[in-house]
CHARMM-style PDB file with segment names, atoms N, HN, CA, C and O in Angstrom:
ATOM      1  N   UNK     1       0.854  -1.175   0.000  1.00  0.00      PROA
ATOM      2  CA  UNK     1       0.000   0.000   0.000  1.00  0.00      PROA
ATOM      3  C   UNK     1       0.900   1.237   0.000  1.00  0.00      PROA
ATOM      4  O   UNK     1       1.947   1.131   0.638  1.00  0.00      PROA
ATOM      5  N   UNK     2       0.652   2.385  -0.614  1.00  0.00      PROA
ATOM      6  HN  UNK     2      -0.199   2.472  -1.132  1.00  0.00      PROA
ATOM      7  CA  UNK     2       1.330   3.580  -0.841  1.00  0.00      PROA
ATOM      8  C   UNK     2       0.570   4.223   0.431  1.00  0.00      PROA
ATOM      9  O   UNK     2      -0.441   3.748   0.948  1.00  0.00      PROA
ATOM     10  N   UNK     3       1.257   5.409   0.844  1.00  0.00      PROA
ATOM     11  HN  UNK     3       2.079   5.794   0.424  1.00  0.00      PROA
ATOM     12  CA  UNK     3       1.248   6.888   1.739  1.00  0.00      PROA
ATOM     13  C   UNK     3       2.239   7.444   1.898  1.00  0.00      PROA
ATOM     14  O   UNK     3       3.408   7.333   1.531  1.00  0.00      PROA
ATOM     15  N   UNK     4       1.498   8.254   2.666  1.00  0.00      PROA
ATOM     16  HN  UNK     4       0.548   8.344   2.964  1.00  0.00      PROA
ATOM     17  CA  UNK     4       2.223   9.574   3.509  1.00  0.00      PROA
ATOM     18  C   UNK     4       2.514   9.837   4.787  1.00  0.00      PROA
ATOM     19  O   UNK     4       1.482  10.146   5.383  1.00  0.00      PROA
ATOM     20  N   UNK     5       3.499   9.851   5.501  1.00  0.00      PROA
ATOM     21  HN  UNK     5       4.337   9.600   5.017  1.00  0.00      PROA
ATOM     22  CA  UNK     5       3.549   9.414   7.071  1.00  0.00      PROA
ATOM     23  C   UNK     5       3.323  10.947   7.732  1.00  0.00      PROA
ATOM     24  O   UNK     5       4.172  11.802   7.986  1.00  0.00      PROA
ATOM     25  N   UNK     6       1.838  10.978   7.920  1.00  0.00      PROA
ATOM     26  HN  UNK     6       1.148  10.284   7.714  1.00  0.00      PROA
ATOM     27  CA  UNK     6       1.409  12.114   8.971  1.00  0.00      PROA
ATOM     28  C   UNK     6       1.572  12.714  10.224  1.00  0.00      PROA
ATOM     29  O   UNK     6       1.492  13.878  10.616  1.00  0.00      PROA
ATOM     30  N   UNK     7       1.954  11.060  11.049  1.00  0.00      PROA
ATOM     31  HN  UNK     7       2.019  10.115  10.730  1.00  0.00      PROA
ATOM     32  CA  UNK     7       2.730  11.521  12.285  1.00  0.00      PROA
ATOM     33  C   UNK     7       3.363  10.383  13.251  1.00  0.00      PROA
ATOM     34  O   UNK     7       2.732   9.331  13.356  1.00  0.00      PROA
ATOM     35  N   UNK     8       4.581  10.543  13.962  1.00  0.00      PROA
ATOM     36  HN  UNK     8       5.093  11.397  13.876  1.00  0.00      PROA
ATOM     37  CA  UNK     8       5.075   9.352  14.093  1.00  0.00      PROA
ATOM     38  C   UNK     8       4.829   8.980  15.872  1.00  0.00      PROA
ATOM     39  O   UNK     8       5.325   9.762  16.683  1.00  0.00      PROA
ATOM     40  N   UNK     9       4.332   8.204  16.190  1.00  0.00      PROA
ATOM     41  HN  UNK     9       3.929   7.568  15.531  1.00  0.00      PROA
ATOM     42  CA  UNK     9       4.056   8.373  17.264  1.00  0.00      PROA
ATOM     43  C   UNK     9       5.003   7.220  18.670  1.00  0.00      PROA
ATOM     44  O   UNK     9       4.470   6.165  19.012  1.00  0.00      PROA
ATOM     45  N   UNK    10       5.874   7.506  19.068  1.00  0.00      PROA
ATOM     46  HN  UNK    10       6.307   8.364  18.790  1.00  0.00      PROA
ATOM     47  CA  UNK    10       6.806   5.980  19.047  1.00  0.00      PROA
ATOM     48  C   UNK    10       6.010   5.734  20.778  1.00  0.00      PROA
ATOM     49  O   UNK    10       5.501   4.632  20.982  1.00  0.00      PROA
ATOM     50  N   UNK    11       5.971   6.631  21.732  1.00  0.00      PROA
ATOM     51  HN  UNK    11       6.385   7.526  21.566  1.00  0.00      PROA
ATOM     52  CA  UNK    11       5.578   6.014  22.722  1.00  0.00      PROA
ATOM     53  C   UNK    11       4.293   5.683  22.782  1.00  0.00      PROA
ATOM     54  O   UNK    11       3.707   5.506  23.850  1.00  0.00      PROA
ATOM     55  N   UNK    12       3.694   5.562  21.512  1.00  0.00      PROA
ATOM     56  HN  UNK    12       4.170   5.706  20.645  1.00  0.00      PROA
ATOM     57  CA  UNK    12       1.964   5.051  21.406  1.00  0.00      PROA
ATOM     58  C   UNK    12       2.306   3.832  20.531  1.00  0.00      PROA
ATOM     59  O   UNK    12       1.290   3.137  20.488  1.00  0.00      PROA
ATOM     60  N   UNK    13       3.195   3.330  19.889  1.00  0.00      PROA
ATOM     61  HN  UNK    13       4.020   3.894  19.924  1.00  0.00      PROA
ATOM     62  CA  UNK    13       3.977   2.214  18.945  1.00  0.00      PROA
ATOM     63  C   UNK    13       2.732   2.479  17.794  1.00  0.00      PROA
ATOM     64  O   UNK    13       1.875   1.605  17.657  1.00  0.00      PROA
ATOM     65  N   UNK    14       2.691   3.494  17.132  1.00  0.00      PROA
ATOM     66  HN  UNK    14       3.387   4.203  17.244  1.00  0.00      PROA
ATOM     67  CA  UNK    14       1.930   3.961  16.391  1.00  0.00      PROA
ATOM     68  C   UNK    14       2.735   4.909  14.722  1.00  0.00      PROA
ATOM     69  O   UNK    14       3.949   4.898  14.520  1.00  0.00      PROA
ATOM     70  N   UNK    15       2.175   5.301  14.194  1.00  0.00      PROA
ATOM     71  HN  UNK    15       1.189   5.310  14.358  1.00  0.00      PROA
ATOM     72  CA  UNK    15       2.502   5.430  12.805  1.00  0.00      PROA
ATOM     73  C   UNK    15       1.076   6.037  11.990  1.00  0.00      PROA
ATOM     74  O   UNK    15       0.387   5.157  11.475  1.00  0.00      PROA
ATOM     75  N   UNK    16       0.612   7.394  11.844  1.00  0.00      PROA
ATOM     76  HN  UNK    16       1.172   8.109  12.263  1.00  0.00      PROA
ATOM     77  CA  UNK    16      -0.550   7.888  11.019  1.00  0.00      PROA
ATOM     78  C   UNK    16       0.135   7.898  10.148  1.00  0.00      PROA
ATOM     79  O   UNK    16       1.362   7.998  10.158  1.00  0.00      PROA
ATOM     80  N   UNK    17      -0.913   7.745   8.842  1.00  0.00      PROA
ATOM     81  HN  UNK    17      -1.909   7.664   8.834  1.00  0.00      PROA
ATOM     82  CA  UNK    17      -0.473   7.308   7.427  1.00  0.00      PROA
ATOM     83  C   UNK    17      -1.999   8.276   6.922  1.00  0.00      PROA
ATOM     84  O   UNK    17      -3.011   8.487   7.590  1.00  0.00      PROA
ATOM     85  N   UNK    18      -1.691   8.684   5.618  1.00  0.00      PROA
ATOM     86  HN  UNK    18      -0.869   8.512   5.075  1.00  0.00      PROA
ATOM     87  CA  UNK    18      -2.926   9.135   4.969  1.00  0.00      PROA
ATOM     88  C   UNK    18      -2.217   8.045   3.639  1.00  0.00      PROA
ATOM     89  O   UNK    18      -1.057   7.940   3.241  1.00  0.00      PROA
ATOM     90  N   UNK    19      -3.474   7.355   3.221  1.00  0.00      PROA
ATOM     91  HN  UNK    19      -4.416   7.440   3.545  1.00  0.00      PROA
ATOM     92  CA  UNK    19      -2.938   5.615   2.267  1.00  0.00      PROA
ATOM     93  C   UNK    19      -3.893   6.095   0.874  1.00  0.00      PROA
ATOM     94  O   UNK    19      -4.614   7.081   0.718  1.00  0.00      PROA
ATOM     95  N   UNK    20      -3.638   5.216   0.168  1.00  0.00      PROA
ATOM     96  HN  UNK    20      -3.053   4.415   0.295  1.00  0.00      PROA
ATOM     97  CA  UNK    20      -4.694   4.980  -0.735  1.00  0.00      PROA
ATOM     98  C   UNK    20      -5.980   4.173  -0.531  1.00  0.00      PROA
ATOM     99  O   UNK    20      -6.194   3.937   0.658  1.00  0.00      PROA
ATOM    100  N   UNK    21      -6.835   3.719  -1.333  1.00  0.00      PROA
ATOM    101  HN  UNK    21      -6.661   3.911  -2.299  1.00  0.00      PROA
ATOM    102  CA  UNK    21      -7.720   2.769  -1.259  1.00  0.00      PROA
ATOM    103  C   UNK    21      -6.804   1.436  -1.450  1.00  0.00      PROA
ATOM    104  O   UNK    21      -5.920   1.236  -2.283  1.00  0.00      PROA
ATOM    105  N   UNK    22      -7.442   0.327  -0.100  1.00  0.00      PROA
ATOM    106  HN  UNK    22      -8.160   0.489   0.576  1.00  0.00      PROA
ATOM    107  CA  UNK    22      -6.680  -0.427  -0.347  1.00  0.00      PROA
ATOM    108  C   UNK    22      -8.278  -1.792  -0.673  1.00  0.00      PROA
ATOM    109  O   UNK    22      -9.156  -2.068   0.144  1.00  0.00      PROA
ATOM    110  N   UNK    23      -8.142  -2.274  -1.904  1.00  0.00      PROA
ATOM    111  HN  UNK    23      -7.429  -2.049  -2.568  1.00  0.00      PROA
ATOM    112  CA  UNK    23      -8.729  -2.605  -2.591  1.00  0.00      PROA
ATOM    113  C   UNK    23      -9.251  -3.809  -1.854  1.00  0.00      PROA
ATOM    114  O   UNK    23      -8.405  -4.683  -1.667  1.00  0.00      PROA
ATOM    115  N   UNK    24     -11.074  -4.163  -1.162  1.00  0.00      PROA
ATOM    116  HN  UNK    24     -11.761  -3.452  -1.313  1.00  0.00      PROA
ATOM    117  CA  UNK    24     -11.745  -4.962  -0.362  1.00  0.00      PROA
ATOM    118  C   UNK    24     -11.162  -5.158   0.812  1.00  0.00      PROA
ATOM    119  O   UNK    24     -11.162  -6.268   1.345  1.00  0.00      PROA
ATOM    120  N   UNK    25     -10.522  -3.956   1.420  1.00  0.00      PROA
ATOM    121  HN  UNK    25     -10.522  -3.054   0.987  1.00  0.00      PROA
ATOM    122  CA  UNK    25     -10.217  -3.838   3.212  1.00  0.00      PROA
ATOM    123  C   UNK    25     -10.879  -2.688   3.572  1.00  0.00      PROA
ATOM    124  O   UNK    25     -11.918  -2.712   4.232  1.00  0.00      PROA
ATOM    125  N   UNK    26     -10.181  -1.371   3.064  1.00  0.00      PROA
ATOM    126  HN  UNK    26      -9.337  -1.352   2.528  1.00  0.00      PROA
ATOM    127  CA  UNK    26     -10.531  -0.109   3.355  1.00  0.00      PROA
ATOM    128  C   UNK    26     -10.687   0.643   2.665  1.00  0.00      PROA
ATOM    129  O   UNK    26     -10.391   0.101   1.600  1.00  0.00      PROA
ATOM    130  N   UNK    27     -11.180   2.333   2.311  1.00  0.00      PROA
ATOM    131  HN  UNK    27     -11.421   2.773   3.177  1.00  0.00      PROA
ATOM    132  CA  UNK    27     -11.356   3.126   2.014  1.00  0.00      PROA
ATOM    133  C   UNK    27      -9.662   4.249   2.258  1.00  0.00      PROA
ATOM    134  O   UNK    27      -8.978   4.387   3.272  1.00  0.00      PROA
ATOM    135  N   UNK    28      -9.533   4.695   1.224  1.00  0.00      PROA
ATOM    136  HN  UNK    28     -10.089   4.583   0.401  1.00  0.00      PROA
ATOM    137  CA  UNK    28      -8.672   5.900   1.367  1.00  0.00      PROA
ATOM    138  C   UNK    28      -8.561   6.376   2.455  1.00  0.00      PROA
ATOM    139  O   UNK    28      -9.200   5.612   3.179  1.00  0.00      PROA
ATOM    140  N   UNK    29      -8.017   7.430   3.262  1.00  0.00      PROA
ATOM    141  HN  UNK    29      -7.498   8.051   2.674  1.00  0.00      PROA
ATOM    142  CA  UNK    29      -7.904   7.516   4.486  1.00  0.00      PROA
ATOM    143  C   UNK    29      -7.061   7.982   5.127  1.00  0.00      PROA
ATOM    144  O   UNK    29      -5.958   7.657   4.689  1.00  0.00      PROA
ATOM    145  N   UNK    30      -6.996   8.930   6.421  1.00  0.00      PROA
ATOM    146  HN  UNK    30      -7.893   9.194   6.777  1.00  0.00      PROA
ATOM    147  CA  UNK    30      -5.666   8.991   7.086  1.00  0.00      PROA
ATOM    148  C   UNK    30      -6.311   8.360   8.731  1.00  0.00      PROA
ATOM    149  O   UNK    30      -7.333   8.602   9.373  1.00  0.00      PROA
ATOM    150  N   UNK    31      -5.106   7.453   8.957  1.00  0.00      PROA
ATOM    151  HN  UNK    31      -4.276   7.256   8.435  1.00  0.00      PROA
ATOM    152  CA  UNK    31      -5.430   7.132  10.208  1.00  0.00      PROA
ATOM    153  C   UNK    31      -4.312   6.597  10.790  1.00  0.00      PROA
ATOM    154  O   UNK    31      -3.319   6.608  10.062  1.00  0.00      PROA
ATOM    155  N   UNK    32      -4.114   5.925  12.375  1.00  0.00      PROA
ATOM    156  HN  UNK    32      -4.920   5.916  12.966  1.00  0.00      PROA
ATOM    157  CA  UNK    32      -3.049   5.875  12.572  1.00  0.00      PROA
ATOM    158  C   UNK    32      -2.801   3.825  12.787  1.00  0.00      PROA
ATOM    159  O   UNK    32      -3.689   3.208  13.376  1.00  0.00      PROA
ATOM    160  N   UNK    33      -1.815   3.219  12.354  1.00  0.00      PROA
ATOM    161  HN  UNK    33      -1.094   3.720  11.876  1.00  0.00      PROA
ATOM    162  CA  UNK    33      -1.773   2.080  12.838  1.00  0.00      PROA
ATOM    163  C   UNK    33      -0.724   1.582  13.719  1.00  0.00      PROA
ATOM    164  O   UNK    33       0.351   2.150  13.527  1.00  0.00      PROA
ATOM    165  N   UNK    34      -0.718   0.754  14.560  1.00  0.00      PROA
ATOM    166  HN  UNK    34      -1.591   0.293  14.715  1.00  0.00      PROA
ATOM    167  CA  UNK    34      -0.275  -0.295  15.212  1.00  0.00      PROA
ATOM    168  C   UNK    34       1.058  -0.488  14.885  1.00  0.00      PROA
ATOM    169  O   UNK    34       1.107  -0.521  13.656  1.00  0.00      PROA
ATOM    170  N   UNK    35       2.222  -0.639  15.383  1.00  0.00      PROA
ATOM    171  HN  UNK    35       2.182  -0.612  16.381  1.00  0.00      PROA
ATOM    172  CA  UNK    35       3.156  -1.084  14.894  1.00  0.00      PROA
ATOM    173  C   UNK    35       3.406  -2.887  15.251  1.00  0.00      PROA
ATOM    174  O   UNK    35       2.937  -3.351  16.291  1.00  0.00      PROA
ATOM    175  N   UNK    36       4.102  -3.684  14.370  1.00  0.00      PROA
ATOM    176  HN  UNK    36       4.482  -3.308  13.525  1.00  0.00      PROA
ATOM    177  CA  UNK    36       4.211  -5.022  14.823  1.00  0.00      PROA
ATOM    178  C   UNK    36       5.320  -4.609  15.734  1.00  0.00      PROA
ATOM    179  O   UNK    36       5.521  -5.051  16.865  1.00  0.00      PROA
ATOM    180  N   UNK    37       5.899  -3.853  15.203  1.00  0.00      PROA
ATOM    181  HN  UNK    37       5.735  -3.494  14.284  1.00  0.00      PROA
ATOM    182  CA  UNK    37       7.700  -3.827  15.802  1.00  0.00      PROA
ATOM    183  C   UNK    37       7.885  -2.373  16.635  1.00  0.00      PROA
ATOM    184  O   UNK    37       7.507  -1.557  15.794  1.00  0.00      PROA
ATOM    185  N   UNK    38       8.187  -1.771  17.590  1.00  0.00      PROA
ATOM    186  HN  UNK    38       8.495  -2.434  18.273  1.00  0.00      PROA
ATOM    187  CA  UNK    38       9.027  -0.526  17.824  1.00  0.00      PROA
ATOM    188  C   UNK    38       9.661  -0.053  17.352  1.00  0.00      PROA
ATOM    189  O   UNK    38       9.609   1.172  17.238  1.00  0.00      PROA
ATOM    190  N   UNK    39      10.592  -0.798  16.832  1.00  0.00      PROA
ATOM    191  HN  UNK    39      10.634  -1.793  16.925  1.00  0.00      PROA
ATOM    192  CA  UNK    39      11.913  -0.182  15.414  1.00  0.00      PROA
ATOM    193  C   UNK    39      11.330   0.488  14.115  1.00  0.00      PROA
ATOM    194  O   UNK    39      11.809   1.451  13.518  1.00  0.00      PROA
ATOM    195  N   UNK    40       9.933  -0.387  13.731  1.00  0.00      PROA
ATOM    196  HN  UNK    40       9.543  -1.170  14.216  1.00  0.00      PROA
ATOM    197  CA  UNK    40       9.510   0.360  12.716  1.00  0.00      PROA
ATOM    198  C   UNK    40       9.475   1.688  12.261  1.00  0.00      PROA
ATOM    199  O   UNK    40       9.725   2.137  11.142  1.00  0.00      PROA
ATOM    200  N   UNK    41       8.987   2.471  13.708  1.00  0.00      PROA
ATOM    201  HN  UNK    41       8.784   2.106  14.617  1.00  0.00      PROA
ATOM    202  CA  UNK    41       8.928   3.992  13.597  1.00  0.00      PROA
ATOM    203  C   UNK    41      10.177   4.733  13.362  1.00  0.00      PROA
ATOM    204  O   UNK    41      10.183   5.910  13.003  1.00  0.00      PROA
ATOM    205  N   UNK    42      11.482   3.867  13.616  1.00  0.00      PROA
ATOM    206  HN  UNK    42      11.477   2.910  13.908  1.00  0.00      PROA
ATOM    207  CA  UNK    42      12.706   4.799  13.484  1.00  0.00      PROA
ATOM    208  C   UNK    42      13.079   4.797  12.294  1.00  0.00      PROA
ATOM    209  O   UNK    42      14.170   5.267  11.969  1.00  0.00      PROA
ATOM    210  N   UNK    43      11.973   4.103  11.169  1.00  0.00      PROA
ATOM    211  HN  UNK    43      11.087   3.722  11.433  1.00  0.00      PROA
ATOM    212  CA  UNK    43      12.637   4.303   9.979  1.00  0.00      PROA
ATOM    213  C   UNK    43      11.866   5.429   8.884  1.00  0.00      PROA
ATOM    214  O   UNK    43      11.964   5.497   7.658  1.00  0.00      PROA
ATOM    215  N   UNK    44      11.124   6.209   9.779  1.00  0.00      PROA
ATOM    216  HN  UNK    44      11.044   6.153  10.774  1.00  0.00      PROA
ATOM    217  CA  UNK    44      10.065   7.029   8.720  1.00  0.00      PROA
ATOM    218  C   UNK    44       9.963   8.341   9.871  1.00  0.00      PROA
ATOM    219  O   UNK    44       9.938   8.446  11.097  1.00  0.00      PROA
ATOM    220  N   UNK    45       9.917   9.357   8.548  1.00  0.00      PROA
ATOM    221  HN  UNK    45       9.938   9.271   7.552  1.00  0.00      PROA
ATOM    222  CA  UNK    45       9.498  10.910   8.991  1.00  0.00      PROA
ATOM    223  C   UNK    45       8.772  11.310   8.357  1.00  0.00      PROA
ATOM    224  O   UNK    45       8.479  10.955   7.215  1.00  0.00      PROA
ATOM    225  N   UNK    46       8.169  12.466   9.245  1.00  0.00      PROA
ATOM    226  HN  UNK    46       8.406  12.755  10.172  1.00  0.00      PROA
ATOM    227  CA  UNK    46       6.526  13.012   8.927  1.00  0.00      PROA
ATOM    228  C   UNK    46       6.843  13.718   7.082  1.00  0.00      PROA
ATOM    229  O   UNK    46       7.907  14.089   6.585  1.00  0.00      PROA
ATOM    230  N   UNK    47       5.927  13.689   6.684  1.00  0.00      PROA
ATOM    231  HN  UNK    47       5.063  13.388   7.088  1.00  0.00      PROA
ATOM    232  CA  UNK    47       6.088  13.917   5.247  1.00  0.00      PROA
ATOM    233  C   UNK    47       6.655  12.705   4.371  1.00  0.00      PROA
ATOM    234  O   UNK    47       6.217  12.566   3.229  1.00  0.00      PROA
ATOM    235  N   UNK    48       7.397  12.026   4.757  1.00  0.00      PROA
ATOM    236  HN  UNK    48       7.753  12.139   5.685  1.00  0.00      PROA
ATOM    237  CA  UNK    48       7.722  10.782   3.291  1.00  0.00      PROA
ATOM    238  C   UNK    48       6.786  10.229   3.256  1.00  0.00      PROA
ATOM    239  O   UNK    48       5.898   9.897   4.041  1.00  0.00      PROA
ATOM    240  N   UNK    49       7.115  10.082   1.821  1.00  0.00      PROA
ATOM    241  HN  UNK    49       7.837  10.352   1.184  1.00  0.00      PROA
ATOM    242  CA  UNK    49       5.895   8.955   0.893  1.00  0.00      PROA
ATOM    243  C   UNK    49       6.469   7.404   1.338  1.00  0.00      PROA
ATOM    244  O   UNK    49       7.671   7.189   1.494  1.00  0.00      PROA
ATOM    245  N   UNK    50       5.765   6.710   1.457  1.00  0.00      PROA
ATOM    246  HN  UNK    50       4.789   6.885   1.330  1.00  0.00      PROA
ATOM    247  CA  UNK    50       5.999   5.469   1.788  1.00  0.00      PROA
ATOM    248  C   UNK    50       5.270   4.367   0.848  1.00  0.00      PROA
ATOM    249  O   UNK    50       4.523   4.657  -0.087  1.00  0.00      PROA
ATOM    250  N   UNK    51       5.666   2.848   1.318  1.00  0.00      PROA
ATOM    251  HN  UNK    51       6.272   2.613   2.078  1.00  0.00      PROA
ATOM    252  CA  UNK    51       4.825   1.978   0.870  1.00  0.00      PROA
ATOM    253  C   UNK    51       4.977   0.908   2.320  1.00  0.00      PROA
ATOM    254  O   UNK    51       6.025   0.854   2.963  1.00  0.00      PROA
ATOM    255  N   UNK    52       4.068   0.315   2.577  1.00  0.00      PROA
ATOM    256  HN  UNK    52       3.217   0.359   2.055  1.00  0.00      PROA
ATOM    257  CA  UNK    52       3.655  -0.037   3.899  1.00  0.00      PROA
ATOM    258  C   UNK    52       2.896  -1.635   3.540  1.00  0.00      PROA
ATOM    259  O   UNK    52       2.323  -1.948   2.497  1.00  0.00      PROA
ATOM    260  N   UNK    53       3.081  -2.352   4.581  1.00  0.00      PROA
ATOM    261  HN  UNK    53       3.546  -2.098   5.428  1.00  0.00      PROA
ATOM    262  CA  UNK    53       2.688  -3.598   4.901  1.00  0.00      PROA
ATOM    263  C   UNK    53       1.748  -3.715   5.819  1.00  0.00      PROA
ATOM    264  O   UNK    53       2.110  -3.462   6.968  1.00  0.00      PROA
ATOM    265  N   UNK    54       0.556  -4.048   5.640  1.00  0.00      PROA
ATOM    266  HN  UNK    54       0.262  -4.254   4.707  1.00  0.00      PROA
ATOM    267  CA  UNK    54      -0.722  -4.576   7.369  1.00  0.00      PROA
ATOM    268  C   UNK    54      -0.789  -5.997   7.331  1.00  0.00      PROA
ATOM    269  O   UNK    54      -0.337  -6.637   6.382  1.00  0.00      PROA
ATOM    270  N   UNK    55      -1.230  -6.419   8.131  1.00  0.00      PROA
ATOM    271  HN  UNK    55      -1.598  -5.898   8.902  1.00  0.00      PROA
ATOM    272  CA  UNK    55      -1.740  -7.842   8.851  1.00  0.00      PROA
ATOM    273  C   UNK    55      -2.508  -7.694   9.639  1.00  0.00      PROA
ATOM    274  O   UNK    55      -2.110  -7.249  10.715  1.00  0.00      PROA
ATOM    275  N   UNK    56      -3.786  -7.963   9.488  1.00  0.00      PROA
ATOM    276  HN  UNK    56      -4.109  -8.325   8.613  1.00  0.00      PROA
ATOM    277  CA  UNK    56      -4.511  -8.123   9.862  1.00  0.00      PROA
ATOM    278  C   UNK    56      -6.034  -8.488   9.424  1.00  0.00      PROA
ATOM    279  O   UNK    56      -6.327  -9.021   8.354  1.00  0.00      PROA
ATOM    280  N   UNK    57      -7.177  -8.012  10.691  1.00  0.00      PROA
ATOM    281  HN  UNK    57      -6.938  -7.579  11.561  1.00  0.00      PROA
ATOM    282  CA  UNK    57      -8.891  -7.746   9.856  1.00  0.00      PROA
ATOM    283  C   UNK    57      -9.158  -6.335  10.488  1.00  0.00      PROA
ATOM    284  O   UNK    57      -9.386  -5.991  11.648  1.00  0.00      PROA
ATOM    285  N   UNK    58      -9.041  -5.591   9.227  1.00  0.00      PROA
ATOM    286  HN  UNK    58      -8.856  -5.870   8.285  1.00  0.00      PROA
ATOM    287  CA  UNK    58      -9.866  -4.159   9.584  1.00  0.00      PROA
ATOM    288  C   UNK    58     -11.096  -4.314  10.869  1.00  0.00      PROA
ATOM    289  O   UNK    58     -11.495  -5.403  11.280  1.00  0.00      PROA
ATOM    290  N   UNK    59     -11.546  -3.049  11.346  1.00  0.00      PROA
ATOM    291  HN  UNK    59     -11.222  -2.164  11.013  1.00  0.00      PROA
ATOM    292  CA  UNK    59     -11.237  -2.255  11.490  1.00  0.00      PROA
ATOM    293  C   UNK    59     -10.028  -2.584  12.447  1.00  0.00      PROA
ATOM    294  O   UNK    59      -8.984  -2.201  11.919  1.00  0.00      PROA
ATOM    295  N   UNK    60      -9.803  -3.217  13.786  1.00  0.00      PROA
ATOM    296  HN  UNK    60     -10.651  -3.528  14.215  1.00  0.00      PROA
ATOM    297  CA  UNK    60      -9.595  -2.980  14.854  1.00  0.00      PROA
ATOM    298  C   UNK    60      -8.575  -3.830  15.036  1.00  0.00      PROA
ATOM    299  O   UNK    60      -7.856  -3.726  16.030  1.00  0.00      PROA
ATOM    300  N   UNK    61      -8.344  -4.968  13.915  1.00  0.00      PROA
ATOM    301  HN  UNK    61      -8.928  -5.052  13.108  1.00  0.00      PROA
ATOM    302  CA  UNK    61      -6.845  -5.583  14.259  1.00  0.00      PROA
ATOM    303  C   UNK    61      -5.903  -6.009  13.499  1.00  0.00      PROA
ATOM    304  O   UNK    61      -5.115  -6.945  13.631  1.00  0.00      PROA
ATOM    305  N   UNK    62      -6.054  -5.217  12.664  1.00  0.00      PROA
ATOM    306  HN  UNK    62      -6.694  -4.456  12.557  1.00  0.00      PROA
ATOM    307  CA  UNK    62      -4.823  -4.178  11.835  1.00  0.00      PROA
ATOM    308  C   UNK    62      -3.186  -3.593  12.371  1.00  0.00      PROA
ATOM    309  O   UNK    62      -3.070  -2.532  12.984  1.00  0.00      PROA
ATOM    310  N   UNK    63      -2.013  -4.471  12.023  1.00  0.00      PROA
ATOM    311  HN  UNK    63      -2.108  -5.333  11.525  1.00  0.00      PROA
ATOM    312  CA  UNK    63      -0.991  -3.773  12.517  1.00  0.00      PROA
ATOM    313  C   UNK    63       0.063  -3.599  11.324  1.00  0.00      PROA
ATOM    314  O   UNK    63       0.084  -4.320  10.327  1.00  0.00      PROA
ATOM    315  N   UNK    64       0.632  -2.905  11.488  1.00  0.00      PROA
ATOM    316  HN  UNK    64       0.615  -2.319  12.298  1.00  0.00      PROA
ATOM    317  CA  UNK    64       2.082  -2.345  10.173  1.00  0.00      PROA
ATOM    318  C   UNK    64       3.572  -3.247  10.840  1.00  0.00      PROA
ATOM    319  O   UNK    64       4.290  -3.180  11.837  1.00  0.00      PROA
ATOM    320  N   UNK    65       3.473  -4.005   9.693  1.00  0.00      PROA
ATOM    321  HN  UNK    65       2.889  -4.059   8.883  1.00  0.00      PROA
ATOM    322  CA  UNK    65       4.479  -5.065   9.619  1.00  0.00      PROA
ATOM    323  C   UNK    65       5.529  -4.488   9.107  1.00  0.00      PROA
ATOM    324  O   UNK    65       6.639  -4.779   9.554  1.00  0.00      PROA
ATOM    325  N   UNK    66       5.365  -3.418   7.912  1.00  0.00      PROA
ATOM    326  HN  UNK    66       4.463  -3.182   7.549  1.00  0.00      PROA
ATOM    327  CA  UNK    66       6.902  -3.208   7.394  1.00  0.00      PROA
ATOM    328  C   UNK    66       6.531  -1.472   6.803  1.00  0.00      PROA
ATOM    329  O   UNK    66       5.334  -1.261   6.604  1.00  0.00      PROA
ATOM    330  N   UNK    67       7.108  -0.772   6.645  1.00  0.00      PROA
ATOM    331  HN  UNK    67       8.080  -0.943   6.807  1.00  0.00      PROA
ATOM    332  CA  UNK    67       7.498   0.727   5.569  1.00  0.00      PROA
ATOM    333  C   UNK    67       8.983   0.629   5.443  1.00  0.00      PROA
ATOM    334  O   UNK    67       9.895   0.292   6.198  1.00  0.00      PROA
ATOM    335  N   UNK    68       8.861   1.160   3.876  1.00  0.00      PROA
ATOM    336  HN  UNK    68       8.120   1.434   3.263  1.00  0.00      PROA
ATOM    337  CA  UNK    68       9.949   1.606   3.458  1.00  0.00      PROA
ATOM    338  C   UNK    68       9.222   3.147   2.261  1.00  0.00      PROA
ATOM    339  O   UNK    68       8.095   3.368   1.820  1.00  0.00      PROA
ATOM    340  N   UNK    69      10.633   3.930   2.121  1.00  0.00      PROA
ATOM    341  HN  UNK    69      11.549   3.750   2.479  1.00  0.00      PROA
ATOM    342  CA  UNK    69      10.866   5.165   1.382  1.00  0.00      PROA
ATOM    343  C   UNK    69      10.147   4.373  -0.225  1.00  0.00      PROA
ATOM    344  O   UNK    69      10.643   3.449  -0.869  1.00  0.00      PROA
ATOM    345  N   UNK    70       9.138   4.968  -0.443  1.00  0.00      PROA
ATOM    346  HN  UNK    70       8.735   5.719   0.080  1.00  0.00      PROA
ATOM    347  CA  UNK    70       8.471   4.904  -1.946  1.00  0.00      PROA
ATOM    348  C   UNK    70       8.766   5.090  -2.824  1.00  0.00      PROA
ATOM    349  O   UNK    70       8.414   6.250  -3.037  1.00  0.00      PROA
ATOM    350  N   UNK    71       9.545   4.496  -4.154  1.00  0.00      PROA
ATOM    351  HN  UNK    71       9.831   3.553  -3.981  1.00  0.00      PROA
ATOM    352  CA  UNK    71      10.283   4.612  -5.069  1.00  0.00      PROA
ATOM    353  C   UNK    71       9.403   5.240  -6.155  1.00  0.00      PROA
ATOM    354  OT1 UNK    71       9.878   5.497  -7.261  1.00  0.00      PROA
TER     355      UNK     71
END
């Protein structure tokens, strides 16, 4: 999934993203997810475009497995 990292939140192990539509999960969107990992957040700042990994079932147990810088 593509975004934009809106805000990084490390002592909430959190990560807001404004994403695209991600095709029979969710709707477009900015919201914030779950991290699997703590480390995750040290690899993204507010404003990069990203591309991002979830695991889970919407709404509520949904977590971000991976981001990296969006080529």
């Amino acid at each position: 999934v593509h975004g934009v990292v809106r805000a990084v939140l490390p002592d909430m192990n959190v990560v807001v993203l404004t994403h695209e539509d991600i095709p029979g999960v969710m709707s477009a969107m900015t919201m914030g997810f779950r991290l699997a990992a703590p480390e995750i957040a040290q690899t993204v700042r507010v404003g990069d475009a990203v591309r991002f990994t979830l695991r889970g079932t919407p709404p509520n147990d949904v977590v971000l497995t991976a981001i990296q810088a969006a080529k």
